[in-house]
C-alpha positions in Angstrom: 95.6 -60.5 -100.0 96.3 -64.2 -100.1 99.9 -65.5 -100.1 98.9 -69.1 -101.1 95.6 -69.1 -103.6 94.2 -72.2 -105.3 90.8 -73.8 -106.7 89.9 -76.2 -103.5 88.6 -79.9 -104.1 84.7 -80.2 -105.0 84.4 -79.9 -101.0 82.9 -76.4 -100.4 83.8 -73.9 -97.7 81.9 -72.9 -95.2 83.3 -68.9 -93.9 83.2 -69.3 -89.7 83.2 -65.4 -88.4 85.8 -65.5 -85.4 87.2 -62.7 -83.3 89.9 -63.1 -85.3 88.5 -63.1 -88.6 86.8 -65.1 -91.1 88.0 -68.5 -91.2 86.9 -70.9 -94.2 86.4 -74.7 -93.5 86.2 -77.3 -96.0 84.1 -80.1 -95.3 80.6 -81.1 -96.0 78.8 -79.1 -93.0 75.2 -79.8 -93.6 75.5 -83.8 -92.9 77.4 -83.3 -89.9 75.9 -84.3 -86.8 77.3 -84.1 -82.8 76.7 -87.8 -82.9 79.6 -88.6 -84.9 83.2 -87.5 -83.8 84.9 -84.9 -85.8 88.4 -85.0 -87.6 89.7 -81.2 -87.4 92.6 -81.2 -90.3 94.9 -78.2 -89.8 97.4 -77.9 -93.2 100.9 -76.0 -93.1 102.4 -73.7 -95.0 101.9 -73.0 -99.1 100.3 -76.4 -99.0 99.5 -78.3 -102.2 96.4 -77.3 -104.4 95.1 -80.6 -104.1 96.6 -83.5 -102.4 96.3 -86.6 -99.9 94.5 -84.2 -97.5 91.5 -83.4 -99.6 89.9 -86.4 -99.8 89.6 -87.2 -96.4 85.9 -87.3 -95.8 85.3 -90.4 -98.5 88.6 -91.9 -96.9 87.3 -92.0 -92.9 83.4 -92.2 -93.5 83.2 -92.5 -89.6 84.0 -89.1 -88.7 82.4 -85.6 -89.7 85.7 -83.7 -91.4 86.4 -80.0 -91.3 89.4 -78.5 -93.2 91.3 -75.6 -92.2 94.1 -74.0 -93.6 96.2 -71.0 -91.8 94.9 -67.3 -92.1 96.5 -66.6 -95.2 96.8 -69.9 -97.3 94.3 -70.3 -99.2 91.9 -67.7 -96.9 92.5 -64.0 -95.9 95.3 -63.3 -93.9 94.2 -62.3 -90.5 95.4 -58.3 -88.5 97.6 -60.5 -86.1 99.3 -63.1 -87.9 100.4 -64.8 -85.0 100.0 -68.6 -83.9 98.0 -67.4 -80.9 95.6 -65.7 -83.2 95.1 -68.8 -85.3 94.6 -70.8 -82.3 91.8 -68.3 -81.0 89.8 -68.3 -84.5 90.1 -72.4 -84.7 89.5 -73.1 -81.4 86.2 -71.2 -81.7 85.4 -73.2 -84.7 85.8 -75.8 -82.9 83.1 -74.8 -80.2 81.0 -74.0 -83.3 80.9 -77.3 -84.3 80.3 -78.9 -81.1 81.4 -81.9 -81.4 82.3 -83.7 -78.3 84.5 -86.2 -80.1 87.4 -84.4 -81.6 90.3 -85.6 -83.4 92.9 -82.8 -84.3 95.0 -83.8 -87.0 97.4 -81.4 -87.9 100.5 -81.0 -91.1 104.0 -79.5 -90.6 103.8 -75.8 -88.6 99.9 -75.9 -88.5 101.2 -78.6 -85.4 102.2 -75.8 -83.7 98.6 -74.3 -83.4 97.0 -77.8 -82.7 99.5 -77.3 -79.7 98.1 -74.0 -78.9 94.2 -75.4 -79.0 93.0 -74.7 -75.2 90.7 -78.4 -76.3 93.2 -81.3 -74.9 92.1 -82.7 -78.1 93.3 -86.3 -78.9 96.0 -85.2 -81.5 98.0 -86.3 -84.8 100.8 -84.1 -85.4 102.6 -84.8 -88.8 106.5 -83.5 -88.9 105.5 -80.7 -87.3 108.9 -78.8 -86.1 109.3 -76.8 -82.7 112.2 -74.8 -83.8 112.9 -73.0 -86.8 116.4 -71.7 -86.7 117.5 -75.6 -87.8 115.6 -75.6 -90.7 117.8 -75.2 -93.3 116.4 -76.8 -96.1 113.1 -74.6 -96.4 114.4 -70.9 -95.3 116.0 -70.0 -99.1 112.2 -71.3 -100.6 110.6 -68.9 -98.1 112.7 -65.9 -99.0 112.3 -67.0 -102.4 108.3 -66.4 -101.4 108.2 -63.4 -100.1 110.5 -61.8 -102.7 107.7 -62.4 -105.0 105.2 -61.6 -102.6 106.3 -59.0 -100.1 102.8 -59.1 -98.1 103.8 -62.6 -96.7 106.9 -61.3 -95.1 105.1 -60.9 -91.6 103.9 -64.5 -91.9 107.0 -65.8 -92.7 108.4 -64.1 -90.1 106.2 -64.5 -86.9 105.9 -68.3 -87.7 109.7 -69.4 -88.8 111.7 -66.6 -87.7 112.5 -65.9 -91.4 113.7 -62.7 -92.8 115.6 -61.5 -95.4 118.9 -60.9 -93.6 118.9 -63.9 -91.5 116.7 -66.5 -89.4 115.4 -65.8 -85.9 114.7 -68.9 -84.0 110.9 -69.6 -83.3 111.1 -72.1 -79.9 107.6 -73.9 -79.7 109.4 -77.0 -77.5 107.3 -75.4 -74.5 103.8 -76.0 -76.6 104.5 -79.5 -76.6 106.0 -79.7 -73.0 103.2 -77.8 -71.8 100.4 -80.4 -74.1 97.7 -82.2 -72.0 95.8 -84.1 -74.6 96.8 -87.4 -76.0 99.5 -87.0 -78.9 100.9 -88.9 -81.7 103.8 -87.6 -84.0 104.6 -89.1 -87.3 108.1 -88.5 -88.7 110.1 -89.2 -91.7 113.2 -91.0 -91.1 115.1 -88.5 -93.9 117.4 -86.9 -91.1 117.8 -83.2 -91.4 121.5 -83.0 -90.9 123.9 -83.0 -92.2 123.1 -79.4 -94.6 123.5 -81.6 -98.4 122.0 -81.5 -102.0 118.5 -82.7 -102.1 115.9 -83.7 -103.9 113.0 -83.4 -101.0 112.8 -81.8 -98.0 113.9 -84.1 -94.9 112.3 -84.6 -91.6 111.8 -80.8 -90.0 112.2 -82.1 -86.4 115.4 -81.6 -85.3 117.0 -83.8 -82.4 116.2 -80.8 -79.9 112.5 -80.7 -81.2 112.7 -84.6 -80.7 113.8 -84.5 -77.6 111.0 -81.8 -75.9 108.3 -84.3 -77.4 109.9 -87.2 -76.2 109.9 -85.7 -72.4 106.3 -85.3 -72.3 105.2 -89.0 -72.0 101.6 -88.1 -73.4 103.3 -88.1 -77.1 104.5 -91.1 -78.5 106.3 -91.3 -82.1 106.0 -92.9 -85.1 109.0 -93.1 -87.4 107.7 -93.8 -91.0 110.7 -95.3 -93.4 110.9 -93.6 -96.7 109.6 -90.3 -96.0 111.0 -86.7 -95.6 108.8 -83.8 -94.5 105.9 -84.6 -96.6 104.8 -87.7 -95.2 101.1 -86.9 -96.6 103.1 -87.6 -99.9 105.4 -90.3 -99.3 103.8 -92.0 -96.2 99.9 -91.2 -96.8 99.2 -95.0 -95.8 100.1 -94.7 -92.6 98.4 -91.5 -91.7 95.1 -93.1 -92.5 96.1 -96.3 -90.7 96.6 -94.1 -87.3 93.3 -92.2 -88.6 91.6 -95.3 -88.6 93.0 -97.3 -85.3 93.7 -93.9 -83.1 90.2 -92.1 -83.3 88.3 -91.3 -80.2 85.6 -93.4 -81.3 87.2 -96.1 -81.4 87.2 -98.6 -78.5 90.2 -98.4 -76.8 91.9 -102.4 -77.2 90.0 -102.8 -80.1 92.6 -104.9 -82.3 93.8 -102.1 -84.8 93.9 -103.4 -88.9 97.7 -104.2 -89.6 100.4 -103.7 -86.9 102.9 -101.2 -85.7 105.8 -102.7 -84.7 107.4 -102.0 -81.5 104.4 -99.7 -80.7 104.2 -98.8 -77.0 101.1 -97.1 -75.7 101.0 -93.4 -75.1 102.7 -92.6 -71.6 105.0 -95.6 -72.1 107.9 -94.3 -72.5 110.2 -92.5 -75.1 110.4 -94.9 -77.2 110.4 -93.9 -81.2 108.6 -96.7 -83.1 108.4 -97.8 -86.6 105.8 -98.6 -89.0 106.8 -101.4 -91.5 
């Protein structure tokens, strides 16, 4: 049974078999070629029906786009709902598709199992948190979930640490310690403390999840003004800026369209930057 259902964009999916299980991608899989790089777009958690994300393939016409979702949004849930499993089934997809140009760009907790691809994939992680017990904001709406859908609990669970009775603290800081690709993380600049009404959800990287990115010089950060957590939504400009001046097939010091201002280059330093 699905926790999150919903009629797709006019893109079609394409079922992959994995050892997993069965893992639908969205994208338009007879035109794509090993010539061109790929763009591997992992979403989170009860994403949106249709949003920023779906569009994609008319928005970066240089790059072959494949969609994913996690087992269980919008797909079948897999046996072992766990992030390794995910990164298993997509990693093999992956390898499917052989592509040698891959770009991994990945929303929210699906971050966590771009971190988990055994690819050091040139990667775009969008407020994608690395622990779970701080995230006060979003543990009521996933109770609120699984109360009206009690198969989801062992998602819920084994990804946030959420359970009825309380919040056990999933610690992914070592995924992005242990990362060997080349990273970029967008975050809103909506703090998550202090615990107050609201209206959206804030940035989901808390100062301790800031801090294990910030120690691995391979990630650098981009803080994007006006945004919470749903920076597809209220910062979708600048993820297709990085998409467009970032990709591997792009010629590294090729003058990127627009500017980032004080950008440093990955392994620079710790810097966080800003995007006007």
């Amino acid at each position: 049974m699905r926790f999150a259902v919903a009629r797709m964009a006019a893109v079609q999916a394409t079922k992959f078999q994995t050892s997993m299980g069965a893992v639908p991608v969205w994208g338009r899989l007879e035109s794509f070629s090993p010539d061109r790089p790929l763009l591997f777009v992992i979403r989170g958690a009860w994403p949106p029906t249709v949003g920023y994300m779906d569009p994609l393939a008319d928005l970066i016409p240089e790059a072959d786009v494949a969609l994913v979702h996690l087992p269980g949004m919008h797909s079948t849930p897999f046996r072992d709902q766990t992030v390794k499993a995910f990164a298993t089934a997509f990693d093999e997809v992956i390898a499917k598709l052989a592509h040698p140009r891959v770009l991994v760009l990945a929303i929210s907790i699906g971050g966590v199992v771009a971190l988990s691809l055994t690819g050091a994939w040139e990667t775009i992680l969008v407020e994608t948190p690395l622990m779970t017990a701080p995230l006060w904001p979003i543990h009521p709406r996933f109770r609120d979930i699984v109360g009206d859908n009690p198969n989801a609990a062992e998602w819920v669970r084994n990804l946030f640490g959420t359970g009825q009775d309380g919040v056990e603290n999933r610690d992914y800081r070592s995924l992005a310690l242990d990362f060997r690709g080349q990273g970029t993380l967008l975050l809103g600049d909506d703090p998550l403390w202090p615990e107050r009404p609201i209206t959206r959800i804030p940035s989901l990287v808390c100062d301790d999840s800031r801090k294990a990115y910030a120690a691995n010089p391979r990630f650098r950060s981009v803080i994007v003004p006006n945004a919470g957590h749903n920076i597809p939504k209220d910062g979708s400009g600048h993820i297709l800026h990085l998409l467009h001046d970032t990709l591997p097939w792009r010629e590294r010091g090729t003058p990127m369209r627009g500017s980032l201002s004080s950008e440093k280059p990955h392994g620079a330093g710790k810097e966080i930057c800003s995007i006007p």
